[in-house]
C-alpha positions as CSV (number, residue, x, y, z in Angstrom):
1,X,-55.4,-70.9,-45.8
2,X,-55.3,-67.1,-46.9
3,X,-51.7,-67.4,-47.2
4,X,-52.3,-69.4,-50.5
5,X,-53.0,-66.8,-52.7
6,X,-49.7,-65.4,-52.6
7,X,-48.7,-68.0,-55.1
8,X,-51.6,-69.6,-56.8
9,X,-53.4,-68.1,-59.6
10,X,-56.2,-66.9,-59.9
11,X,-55.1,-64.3,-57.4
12,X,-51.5,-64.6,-57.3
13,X,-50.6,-61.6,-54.7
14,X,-46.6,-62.3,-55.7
15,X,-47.5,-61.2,-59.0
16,X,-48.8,-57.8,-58.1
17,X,-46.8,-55.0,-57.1
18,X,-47.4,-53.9,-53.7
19,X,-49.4,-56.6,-52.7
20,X,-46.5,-59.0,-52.5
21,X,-45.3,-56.8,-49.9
22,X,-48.4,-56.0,-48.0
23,X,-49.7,-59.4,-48.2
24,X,-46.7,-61.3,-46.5
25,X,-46.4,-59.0,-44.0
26,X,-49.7,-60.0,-42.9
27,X,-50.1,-63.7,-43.5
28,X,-46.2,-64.2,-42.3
29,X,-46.1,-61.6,-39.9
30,X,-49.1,-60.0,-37.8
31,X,-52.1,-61.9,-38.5
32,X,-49.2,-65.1,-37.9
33,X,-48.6,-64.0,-34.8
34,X,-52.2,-63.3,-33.8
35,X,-53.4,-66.4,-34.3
36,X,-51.1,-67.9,-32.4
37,X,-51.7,-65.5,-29.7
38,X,-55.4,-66.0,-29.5
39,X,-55.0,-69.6,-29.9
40,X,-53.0,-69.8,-26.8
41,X,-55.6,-67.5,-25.0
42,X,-53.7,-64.2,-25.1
43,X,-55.2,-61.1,-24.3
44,X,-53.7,-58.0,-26.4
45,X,-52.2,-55.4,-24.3
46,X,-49.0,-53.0,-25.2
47,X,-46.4,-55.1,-25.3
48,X,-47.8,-57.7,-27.7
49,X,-48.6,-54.7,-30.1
50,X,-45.6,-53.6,-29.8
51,X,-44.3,-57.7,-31.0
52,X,-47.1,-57.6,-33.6
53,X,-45.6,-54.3,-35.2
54,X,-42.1,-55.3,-35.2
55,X,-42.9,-59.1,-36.7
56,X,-44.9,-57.4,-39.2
57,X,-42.1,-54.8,-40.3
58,X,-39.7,-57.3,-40.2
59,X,-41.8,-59.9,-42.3
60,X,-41.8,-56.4,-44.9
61,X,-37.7,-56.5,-44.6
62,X,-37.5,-60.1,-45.0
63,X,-39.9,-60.0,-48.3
64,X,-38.1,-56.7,-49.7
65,X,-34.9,-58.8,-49.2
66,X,-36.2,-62.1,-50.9
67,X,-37.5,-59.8,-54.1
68,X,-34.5,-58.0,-54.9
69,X,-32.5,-61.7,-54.8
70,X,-35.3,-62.7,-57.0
71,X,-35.9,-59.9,-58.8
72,X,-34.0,-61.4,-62.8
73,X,-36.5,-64.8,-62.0
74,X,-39.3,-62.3,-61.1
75,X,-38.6,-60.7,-64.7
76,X,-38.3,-63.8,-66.9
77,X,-41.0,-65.6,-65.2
78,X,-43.1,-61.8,-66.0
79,X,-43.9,-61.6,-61.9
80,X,-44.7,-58.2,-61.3
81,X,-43.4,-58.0,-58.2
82,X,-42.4,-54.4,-55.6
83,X,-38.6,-55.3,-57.3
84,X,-39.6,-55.3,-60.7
85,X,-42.1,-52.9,-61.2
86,X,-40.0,-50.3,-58.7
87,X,-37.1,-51.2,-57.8
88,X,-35.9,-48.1,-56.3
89,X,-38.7,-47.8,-54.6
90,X,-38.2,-51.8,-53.2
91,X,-34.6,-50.3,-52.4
92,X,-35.5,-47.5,-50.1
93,X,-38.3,-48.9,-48.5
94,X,-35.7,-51.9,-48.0
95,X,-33.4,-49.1,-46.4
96,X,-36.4,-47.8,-44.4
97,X,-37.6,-51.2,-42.8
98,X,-34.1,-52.1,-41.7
99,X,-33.6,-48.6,-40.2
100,X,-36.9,-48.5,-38.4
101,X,-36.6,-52.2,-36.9
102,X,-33.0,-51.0,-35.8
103,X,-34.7,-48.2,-33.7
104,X,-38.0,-49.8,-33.0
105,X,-36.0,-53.5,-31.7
106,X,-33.5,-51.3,-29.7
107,X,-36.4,-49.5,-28.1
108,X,-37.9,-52.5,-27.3
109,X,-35.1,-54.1,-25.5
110,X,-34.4,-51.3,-23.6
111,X,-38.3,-50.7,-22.8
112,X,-38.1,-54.4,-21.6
113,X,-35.0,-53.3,-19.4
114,X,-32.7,-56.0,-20.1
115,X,-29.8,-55.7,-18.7
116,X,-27.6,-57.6,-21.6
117,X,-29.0,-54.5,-24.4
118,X,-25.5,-53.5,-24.6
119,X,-24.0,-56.3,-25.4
120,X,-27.0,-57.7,-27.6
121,X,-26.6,-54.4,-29.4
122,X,-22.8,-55.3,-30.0
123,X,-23.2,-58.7,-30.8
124,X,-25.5,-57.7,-33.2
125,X,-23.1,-54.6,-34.5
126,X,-20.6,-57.1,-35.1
127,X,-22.3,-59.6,-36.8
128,X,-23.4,-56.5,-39.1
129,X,-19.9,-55.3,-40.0
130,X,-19.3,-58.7,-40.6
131,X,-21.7,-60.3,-42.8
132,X,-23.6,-57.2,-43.9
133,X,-26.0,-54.5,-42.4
134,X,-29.0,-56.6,-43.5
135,X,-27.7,-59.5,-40.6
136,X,-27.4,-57.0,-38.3
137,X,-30.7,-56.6,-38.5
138,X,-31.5,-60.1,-38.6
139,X,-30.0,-60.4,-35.2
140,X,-30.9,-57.5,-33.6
141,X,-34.8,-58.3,-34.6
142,X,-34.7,-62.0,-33.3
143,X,-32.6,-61.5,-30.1
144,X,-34.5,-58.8,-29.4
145,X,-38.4,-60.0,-29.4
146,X,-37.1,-63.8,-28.4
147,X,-35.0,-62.1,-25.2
148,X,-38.2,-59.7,-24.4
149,X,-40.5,-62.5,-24.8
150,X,-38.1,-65.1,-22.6
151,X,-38.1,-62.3,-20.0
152,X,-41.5,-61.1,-19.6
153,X,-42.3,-65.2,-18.1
């Protein structure tokens, strides 16, 4: 499976700055989802795209995330990772994924025409102020895409 070069040497894609990033978002995100898709049958059309993009930027958030908790291991195991080698860099993009699934998994609710996207959204807004901006995300991403997919049957 492709996805085992992200740990084991000699290729170790954690280990490389950029790649760590890149390389989830495909094995745990879009390619993920394709197979799946195809194995079921699918045929790709606008609205699975549109799934395929946001799994893949949100596999990006979830990875930025998981390397900036990991980023002191990262160091003294002499990974180097997006968080170690740039770590502002990791930061912003961190911001940038989180603000583009916002807009991008709002969109896609209300391109779906749910009728419960306001109070999704809220839920969501709440659970943010809460527990932190990074959950809101969490739960806007996965209500969103789970809803959409539940009501497109």
């Amino acid at each position: 499976m492709p996805s085992n070069s992200l740990q084991r040497p000699p290729i170790r894609l954690k280990g490389r700055s950029f790649l760590d990033v890149i390389s989830h978002a495909l094995f745990f995100g879009g390619l993920l989802y394709l197979y799946g898709y195809f194995l079921g049958g699918g045929e790709i059309h606008a609205p699975s795209w549109a799934r395929l993009v946001l799994l893949s930027l949100y596999s990006i958030f979830l990875q930025l995330r998981n390397l900036r908790e990991d980023r002191i291991y990262d160091m003294a195991a002499g990974d180097h990772t997006t968080a170690v080698a740039h770590p502002e860099a990791s930061r912003l993009t961190l911001i940038l994924a989180g603000s583009l699934l916002t807009v991008f998994s709002t969109a896609y609710l209300l391109s779906c025409a749910i009728p419960l996207t306001s109070i999704i959204f809220l839920v969501s807004f709440f659970l943010g102020y809460k527990f932190g901006w990074e959950r809101f995300i969490d739960c806007l991403f996965v209500v969103s895409v789970t809803l959409s997919s539940w009501w497109s049957l």
